[in-house]
N, C-alpha and C positions, 0 to 999 in steps of 0.2 A: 183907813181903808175905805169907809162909806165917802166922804170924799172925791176921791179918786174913781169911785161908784158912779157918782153923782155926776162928778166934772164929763165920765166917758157919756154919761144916759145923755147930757146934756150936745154933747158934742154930734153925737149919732143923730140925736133930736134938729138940732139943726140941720145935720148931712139930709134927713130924708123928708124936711121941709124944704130943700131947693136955695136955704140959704149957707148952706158951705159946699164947694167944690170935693171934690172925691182928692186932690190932692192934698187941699188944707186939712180934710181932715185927719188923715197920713200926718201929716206935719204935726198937726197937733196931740195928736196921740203920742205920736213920736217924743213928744215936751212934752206932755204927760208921762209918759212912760220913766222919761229921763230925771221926771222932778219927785217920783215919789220912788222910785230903785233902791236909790239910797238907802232912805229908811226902814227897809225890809230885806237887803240883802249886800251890805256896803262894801262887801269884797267887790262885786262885780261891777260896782261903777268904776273900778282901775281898769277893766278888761276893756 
């Protein structure tokens, strides 16, 4: 879970440095979201 902590801090970190677009970072949260679900709640990656 810190991880997943980290990967978002870092992600925002860049958004509000000017080096990610407002949609990659959508995107990539999004593949976040997608890559650690599983792990914590694996019914719902069927849904």
């Amino acid at each position: 879970m810190k991880s997943l902590i980290r990967n978002a801090n870092q992600l925002l970190n860049a958004y509000q440095a000017g080096q990610e677009t407002f949609s990659d970072l959508v995107l990539k949260a999004a593949n976040l979201r997608a890559a650690y679900l599983p792990l914590h709640h694996p019914w719902k990656a069927l849904i």
